[in-house]
CHARMM internal coordinates of N, CA and C (Angstrom, degrees):
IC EDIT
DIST 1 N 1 CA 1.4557
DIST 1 CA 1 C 1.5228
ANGL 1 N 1 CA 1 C 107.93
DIST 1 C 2 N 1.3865
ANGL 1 CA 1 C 2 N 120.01
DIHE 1 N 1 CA 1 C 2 N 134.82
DIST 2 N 2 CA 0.9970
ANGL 1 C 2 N 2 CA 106.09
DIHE 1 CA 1 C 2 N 2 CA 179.50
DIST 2 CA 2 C 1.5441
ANGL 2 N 2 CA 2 C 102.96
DIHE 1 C 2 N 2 CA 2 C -116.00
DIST 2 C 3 N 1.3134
ANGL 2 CA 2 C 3 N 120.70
DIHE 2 N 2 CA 2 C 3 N 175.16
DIST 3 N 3 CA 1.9677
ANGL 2 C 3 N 3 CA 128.01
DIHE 2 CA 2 C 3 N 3 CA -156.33
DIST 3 CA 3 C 1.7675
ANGL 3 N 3 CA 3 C 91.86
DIHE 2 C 3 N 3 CA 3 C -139.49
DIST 3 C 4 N 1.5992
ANGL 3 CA 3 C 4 N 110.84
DIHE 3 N 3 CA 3 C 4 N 134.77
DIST 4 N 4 CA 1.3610
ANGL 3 C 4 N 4 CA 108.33
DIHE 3 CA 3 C 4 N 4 CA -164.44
DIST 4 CA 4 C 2.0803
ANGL 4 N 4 CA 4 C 90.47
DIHE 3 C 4 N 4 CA 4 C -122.41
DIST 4 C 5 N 0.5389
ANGL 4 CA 4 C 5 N 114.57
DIHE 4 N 4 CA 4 C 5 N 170.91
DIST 5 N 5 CA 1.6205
ANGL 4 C 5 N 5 CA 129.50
DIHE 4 CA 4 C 5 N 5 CA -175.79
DIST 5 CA 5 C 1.4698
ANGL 5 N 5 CA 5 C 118.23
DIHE 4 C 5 N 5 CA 5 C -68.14
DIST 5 C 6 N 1.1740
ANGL 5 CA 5 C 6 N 132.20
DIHE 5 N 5 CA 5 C 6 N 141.95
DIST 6 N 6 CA 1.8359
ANGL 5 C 6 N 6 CA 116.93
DIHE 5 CA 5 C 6 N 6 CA -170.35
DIST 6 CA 6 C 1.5259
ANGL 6 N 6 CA 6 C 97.69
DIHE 5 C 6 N 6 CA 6 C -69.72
DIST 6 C 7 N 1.1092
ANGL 6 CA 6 C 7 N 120.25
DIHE 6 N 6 CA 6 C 7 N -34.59
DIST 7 N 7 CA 2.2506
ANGL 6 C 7 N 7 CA 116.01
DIHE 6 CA 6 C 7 N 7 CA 174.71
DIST 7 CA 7 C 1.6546
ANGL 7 N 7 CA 7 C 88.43
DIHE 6 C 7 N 7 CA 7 C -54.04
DIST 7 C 8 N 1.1460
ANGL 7 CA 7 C 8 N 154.07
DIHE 7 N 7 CA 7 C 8 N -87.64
DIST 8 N 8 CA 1.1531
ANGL 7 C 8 N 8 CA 151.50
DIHE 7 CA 7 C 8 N 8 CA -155.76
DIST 8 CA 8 C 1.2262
ANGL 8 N 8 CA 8 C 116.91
DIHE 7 C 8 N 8 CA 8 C -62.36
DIST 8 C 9 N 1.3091
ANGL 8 CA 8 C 9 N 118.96
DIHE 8 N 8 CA 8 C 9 N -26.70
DIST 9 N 9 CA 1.4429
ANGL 8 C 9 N 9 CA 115.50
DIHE 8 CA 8 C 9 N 9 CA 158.39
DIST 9 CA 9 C 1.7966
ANGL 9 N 9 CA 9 C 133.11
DIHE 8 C 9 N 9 CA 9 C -78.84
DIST 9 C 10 N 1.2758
ANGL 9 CA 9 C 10 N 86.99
DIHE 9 N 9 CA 9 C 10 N -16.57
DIST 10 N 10 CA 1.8442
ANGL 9 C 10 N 10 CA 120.52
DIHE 9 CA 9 C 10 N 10 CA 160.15
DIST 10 CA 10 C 1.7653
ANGL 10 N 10 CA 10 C 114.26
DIHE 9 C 10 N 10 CA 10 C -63.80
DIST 10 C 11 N 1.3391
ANGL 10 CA 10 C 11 N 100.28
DIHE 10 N 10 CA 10 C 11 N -28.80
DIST 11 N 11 CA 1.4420
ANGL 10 C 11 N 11 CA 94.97
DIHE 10 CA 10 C 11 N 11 CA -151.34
DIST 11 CA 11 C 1.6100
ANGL 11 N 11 CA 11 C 98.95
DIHE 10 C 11 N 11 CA 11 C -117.18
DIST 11 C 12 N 1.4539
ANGL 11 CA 11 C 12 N 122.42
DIHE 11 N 11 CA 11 C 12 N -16.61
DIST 12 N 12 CA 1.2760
ANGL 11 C 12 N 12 CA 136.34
DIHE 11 CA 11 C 12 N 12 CA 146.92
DIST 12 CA 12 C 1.6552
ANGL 12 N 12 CA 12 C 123.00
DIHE 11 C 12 N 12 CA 12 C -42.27
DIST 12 C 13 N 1.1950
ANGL 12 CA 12 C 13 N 91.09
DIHE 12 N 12 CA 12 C 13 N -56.41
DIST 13 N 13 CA 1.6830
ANGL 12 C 13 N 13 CA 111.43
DIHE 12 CA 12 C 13 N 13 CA -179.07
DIST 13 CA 13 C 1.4837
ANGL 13 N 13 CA 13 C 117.70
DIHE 12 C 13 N 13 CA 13 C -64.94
DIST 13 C 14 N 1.7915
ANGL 13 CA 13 C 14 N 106.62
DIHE 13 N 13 CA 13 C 14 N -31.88
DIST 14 N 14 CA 1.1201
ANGL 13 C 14 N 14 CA 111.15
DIHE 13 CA 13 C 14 N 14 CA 176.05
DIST 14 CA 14 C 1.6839
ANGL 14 N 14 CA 14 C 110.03
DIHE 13 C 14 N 14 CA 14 C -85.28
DIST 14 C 15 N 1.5113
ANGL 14 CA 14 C 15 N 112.16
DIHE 14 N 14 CA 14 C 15 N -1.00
DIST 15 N 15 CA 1.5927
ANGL 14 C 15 N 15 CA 108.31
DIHE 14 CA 14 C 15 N 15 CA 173.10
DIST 15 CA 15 C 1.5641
ANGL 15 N 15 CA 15 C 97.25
DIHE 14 C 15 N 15 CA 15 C -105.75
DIST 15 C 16 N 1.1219
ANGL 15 CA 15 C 16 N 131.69
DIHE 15 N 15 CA 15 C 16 N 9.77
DIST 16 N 16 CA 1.3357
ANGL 15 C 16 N 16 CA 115.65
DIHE 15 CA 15 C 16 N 16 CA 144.09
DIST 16 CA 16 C 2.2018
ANGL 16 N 16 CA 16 C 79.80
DIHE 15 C 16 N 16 CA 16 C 96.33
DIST 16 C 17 N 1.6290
ANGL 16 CA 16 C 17 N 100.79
DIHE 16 N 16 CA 16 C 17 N 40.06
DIST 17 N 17 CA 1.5779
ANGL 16 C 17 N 17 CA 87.00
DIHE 16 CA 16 C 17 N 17 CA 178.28
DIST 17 CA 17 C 1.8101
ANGL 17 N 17 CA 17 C 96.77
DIHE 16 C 17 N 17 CA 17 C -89.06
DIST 17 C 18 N 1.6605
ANGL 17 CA 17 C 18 N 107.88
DIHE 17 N 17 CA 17 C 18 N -175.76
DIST 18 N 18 CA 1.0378
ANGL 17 C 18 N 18 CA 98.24
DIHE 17 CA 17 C 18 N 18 CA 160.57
DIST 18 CA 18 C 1.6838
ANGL 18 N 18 CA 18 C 101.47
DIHE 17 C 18 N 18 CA 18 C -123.67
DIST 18 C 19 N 1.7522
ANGL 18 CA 18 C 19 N 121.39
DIHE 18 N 18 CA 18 C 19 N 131.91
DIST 19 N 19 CA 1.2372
ANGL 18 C 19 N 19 CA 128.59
DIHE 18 CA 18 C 19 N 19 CA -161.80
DIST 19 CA 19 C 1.5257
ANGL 19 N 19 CA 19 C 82.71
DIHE 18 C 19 N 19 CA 19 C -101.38
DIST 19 C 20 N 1.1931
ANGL 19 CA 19 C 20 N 100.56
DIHE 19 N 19 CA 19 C 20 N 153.06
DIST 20 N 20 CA 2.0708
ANGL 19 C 20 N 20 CA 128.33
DIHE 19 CA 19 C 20 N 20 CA 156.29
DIST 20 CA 20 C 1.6583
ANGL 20 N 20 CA 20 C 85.69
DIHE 19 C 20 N 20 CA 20 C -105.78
DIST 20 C 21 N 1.4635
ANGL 20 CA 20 C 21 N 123.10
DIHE 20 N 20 CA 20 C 21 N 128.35
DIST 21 N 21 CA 1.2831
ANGL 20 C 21 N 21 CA 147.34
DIHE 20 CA 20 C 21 N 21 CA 167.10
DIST 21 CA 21 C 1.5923
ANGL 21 N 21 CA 21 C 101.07
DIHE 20 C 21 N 21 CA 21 C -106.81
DIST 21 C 22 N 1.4259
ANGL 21 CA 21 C 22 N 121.44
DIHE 21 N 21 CA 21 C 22 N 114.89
DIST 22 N 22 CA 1.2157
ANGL 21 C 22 N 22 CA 139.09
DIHE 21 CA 21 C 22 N 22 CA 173.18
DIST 22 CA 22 C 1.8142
ANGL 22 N 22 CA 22 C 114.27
DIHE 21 C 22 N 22 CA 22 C -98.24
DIST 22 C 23 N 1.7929
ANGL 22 CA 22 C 23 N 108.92
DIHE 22 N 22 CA 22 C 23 N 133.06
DIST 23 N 23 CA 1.1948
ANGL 22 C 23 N 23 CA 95.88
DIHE 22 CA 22 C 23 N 23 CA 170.66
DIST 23 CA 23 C 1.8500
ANGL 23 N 23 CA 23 C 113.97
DIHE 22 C 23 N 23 CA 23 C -96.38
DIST 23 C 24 N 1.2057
ANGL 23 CA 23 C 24 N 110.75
DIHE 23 N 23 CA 23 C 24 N -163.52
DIST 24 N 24 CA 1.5283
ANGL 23 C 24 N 24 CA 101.10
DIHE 23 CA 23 C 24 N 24 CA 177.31
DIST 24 CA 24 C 1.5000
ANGL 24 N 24 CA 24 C 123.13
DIHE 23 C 24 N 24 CA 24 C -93.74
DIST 24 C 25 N 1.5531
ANGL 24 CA 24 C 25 N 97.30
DIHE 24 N 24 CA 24 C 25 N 137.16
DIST 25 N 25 CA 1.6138
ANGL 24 C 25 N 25 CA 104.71
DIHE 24 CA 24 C 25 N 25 CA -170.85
DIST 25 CA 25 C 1.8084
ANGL 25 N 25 CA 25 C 113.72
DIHE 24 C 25 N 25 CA 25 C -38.69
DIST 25 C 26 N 1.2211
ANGL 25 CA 25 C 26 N 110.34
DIHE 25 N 25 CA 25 C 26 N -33.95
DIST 26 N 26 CA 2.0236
ANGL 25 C 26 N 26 CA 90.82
DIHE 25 CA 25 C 26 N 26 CA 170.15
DIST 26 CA 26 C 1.3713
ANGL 26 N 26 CA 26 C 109.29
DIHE 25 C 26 N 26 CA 26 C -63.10
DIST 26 C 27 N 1.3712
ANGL 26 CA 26 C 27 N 126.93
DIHE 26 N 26 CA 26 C 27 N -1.33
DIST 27 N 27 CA 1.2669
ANGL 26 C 27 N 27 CA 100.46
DIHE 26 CA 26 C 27 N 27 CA -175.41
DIST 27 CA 27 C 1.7078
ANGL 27 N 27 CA 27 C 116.61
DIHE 26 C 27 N 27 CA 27 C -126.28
DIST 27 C 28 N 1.5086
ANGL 27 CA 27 C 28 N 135.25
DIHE 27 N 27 CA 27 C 28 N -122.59
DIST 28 N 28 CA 1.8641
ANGL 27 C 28 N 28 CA 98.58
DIHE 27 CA 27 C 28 N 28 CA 174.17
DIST 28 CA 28 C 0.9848
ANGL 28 N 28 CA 28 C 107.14
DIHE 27 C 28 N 28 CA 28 C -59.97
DIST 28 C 29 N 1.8223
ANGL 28 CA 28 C 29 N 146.06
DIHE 28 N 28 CA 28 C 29 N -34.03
DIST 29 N 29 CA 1.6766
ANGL 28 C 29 N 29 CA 138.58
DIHE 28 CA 28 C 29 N 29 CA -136.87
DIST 29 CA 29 C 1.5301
ANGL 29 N 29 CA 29 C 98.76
DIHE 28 C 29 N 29 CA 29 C 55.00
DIST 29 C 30 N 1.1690
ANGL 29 CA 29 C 30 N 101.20
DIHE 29 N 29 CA 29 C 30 N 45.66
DIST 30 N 30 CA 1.8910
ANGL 29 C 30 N 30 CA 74.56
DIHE 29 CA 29 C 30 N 30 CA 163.27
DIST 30 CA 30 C 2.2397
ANGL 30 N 30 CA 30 C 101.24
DIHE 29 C 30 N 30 CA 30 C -135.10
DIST 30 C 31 N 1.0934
ANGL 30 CA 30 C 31 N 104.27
DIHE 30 N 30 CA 30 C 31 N 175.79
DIST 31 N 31 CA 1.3567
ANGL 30 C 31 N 31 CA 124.07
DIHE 30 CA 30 C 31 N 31 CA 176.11
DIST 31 CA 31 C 1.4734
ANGL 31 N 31 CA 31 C 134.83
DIHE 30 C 31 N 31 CA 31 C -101.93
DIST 31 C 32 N 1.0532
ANGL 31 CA 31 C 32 N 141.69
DIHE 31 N 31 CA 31 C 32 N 149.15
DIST 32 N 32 CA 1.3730
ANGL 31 C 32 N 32 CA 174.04
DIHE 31 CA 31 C 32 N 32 CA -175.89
DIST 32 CA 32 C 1.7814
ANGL 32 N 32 CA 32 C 117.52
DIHE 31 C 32 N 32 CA 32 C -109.29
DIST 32 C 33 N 1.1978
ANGL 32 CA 32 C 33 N 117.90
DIHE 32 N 32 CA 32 C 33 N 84.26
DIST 33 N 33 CA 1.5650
ANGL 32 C 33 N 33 CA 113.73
DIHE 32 CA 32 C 33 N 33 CA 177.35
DIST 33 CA 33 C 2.1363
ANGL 33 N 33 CA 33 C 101.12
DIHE 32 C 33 N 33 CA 33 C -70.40
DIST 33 C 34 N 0.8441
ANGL 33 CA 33 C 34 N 111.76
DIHE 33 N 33 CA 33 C 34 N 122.58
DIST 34 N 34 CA 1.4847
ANGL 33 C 34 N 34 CA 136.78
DIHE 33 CA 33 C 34 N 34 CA 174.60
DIST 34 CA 34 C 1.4867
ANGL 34 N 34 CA 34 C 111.75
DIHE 33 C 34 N 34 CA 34 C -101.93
DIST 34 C 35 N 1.4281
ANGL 34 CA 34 C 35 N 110.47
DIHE 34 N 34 CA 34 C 35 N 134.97
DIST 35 N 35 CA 1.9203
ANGL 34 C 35 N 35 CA 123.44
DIHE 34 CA 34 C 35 N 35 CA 170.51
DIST 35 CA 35 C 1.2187
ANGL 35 N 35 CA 35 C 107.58
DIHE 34 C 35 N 35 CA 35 C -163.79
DIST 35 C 36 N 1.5476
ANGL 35 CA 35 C 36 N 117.63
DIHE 35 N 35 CA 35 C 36 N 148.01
DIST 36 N 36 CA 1.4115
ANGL 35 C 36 N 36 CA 114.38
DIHE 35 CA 35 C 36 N 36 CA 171.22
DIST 36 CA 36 C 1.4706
ANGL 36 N 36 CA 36 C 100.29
DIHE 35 C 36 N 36 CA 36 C -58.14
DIST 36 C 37 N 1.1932
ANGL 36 CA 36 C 37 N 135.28
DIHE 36 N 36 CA 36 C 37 N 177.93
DIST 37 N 37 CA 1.3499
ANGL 36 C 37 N 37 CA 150.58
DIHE 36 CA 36 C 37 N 37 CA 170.52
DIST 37 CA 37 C 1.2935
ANGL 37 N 37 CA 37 C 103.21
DIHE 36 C 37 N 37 CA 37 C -97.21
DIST 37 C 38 N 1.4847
ANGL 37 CA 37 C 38 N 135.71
DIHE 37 N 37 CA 37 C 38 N -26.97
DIST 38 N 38 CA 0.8997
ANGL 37 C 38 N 38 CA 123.75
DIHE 37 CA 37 C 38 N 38 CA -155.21
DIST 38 CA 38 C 1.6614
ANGL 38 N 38 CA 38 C 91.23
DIHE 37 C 38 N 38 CA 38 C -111.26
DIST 38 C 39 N 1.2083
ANGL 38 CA 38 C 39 N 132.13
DIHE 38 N 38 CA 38 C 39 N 26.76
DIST 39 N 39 CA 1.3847
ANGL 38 C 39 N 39 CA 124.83
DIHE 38 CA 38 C 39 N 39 CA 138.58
DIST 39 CA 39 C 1.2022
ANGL 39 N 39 CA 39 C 100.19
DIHE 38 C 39 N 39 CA 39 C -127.81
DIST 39 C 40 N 1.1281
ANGL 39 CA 39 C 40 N 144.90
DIHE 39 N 39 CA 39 C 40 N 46.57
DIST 40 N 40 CA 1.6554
ANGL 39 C 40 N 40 CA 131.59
DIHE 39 CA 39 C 40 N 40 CA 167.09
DIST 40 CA 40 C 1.8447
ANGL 40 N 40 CA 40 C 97.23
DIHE 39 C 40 N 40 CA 40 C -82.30
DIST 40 C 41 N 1.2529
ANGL 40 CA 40 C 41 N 91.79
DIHE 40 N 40 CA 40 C 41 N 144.31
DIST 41 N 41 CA 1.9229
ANGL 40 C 41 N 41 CA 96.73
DIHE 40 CA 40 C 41 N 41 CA 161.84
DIST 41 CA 41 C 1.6027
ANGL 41 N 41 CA 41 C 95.31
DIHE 40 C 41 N 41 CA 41 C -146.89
DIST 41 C 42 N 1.4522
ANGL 41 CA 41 C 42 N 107.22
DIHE 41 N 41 CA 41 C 42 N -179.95
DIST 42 N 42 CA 1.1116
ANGL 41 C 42 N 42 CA 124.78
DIHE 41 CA 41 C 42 N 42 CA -138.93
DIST 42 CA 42 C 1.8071
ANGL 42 N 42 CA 42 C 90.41
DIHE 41 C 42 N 42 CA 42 C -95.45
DIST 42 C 43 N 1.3097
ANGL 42 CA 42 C 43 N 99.95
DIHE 42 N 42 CA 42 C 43 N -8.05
DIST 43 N 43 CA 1.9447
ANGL 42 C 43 N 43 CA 89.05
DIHE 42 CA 42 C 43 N 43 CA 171.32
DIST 43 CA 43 C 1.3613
ANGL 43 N 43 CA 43 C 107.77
DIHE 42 C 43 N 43 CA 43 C -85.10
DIST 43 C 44 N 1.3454
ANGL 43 CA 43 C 44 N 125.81
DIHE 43 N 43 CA 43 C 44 N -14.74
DIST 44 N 44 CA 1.5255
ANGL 43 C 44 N 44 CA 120.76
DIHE 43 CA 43 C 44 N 44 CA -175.55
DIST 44 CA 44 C 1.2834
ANGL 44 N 44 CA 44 C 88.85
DIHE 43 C 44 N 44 CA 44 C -64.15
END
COOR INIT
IC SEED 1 N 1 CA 1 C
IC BUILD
């Protein structure tokens, strides 16, 4: 897996990506899917 920088995760979001946000393995390991709202559509 690779982990990208919060500017690149800034700048994803602003292209309307959809991110999986991971916390750190000491703690659950689990994820968070993240999107602006204001590009979500109904195929995401």
């Amino acid at each position: 897996m690779s982990l990208n920088s919060v500017s690149e995760a800034i700048a994803a979001i602003a292209a309307g990506e959809l991110l999986v946000v991971v916390d750190d393995d000491d703690r659950e390991n689990e994820g968070d899917l993240v999107m602006a709202a204001s590009k979500a559509t109904p195929e995401q």
